[in-house]
Each structure stands twice: as structure tokens, then as C-alpha cells.
C-alpha positions in Angstrom: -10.6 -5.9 6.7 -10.0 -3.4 3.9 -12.1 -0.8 1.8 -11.2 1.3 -1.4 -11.9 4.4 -3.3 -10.9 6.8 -6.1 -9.6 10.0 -5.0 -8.1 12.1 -7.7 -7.5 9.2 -10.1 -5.7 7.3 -7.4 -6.9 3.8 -5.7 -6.8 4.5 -2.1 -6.8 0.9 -0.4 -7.2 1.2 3.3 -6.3 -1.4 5.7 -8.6 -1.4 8.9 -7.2 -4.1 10.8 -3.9 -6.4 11.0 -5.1 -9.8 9.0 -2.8 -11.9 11.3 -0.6 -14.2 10.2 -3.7 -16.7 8.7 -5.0 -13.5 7.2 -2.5 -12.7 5.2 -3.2 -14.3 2.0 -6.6 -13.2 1.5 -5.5 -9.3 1.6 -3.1 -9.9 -0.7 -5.5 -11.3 -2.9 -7.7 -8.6 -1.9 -5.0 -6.0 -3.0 -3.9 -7.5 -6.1 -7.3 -8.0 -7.2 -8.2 -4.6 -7.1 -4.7 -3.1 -8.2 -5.8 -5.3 -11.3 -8.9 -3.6 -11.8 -7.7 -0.2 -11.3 -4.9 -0.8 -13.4 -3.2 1.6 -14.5 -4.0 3.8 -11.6 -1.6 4.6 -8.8 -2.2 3.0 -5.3 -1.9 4.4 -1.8 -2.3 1.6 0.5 -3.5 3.5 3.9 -2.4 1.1 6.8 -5.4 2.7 9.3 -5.2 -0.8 11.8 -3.8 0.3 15.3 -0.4 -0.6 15.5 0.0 -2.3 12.3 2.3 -5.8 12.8 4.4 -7.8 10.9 1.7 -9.6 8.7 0.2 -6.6 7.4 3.8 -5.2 7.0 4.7 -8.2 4.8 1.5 -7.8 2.7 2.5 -4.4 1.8 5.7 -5.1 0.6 4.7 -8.0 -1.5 1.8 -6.0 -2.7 4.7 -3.6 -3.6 6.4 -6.2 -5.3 2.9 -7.0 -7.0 2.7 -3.3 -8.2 6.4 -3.2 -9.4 6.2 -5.8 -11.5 2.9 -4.5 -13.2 4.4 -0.6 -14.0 2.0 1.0 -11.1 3.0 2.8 -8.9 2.3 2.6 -5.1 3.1 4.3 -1.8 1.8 4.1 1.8 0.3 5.9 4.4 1.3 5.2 8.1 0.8 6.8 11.0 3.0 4.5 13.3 6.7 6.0 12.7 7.8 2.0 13.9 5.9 0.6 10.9 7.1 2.9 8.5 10.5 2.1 8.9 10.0 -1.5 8.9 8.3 -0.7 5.6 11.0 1.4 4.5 14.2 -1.2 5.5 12.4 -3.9 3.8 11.3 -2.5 0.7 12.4 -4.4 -2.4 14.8 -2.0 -4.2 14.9 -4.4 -7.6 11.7 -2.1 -9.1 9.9 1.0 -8.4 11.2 3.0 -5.2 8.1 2.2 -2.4 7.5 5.7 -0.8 6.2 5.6 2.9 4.3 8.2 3.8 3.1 9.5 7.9 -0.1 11.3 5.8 -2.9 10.1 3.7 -3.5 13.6 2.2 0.0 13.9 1.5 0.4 10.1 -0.1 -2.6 10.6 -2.4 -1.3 13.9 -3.6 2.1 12.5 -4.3 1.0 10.1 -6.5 -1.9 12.3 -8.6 0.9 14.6 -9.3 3.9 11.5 -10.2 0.9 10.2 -12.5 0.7 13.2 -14.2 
């Protein structure tokens, strides 16, 4: 469902496929465990499922939340221009601003340079 890696100090979560609505709980527990053990490193959650849906929409953003809370700072990476905005309308605005990237590249450079 999802793999990781360290690019540039930064924990690079990618999603490969939408957990469906029964799925949902075990990548957030997925995500938060590793934005645990990573901790204090930035996060780029890469959402690289084909059209990405609601459930994997709402684990970002609580995985935002997640991050907020914790001082870490986290963006995503998106292709679909639908999901981004859905990520974008419904990001909590109580904590750290969630930035929604259409790039990878360009989400994982972001956040090496706001780290340092």
C-alpha cells in the first residue's frame, strides 16, 4: 500500500494505491508510525495511486493534522489537479499551512530547503 525513503533529509512516504474506505485506518497507522520514527524530519506524502479518492484524501489530511500537532512539517505531491484541490479546501488551517504540490521533485525540495 505504501513505501518510504530519505531523500535529502526528508521522509518521502508514497502511497501506491487508494486503501478504501476499510483501509483507511491502517495507513494512517502506517503514516504516523513512521512520521514518529523519522521525527523530526519533514514529510512529503507522494499520493502515486491512480486517481486518488476520498479515503486516501481523508488520510492525508489527518495525517496532516498528525504532523501539525507534532511541529513536522508536511506537504504532498499529486498529480491529479481534482485531488489536490480537495486536499487543499479541506486542509485544517488551525496548525501548520499543508502545501499541495503537482511534483515530487518539487515537494521534496520545498521542504529540504523550509528545514533548513
Amino acid at each position: 500500500m505504501l513505501s518510504h525513503s530519505l531523500d535529502h533529509g526528508v521522509l518521502v512516504i508514497t502511497v501506491h494505491r487508494d486503501p478504501g474506505i476499510g483501509g483507511r485506518a491502517t495507513l494512517l497507522t502506517s503514516i504516523s508510525d513512521l512520521v514518529h520514527a523519522f521525527r523530526p524530519a519533514p514529510v512529503v506524502v507522494v499520493l502515486d495511486c491512480p486517481a486518488p479518492a476520498g479515503a486516501v484524501v481523508s488520510v492525508v489530511l489527518r495525517a496532516h493534522r498528525l504532523c501539525s500537532h507534532l511541529g513536522v512539517l508536511m506537504s504532498v505531491a499529486s498529480s491529479s489537479a481534482p485531488t489536490r484541490r480537495a486536499l487543499e479546501e479541506n486542509a485544517d488551517t488551525a496548525g501548520t499551512r499543508l502545501v499541495v504540490h503537482a511534483r515530487t521533485d518539487t515537494a521534496v525540495a520545498a521542504a529540504f530547503a523550509a528545514a533548513a
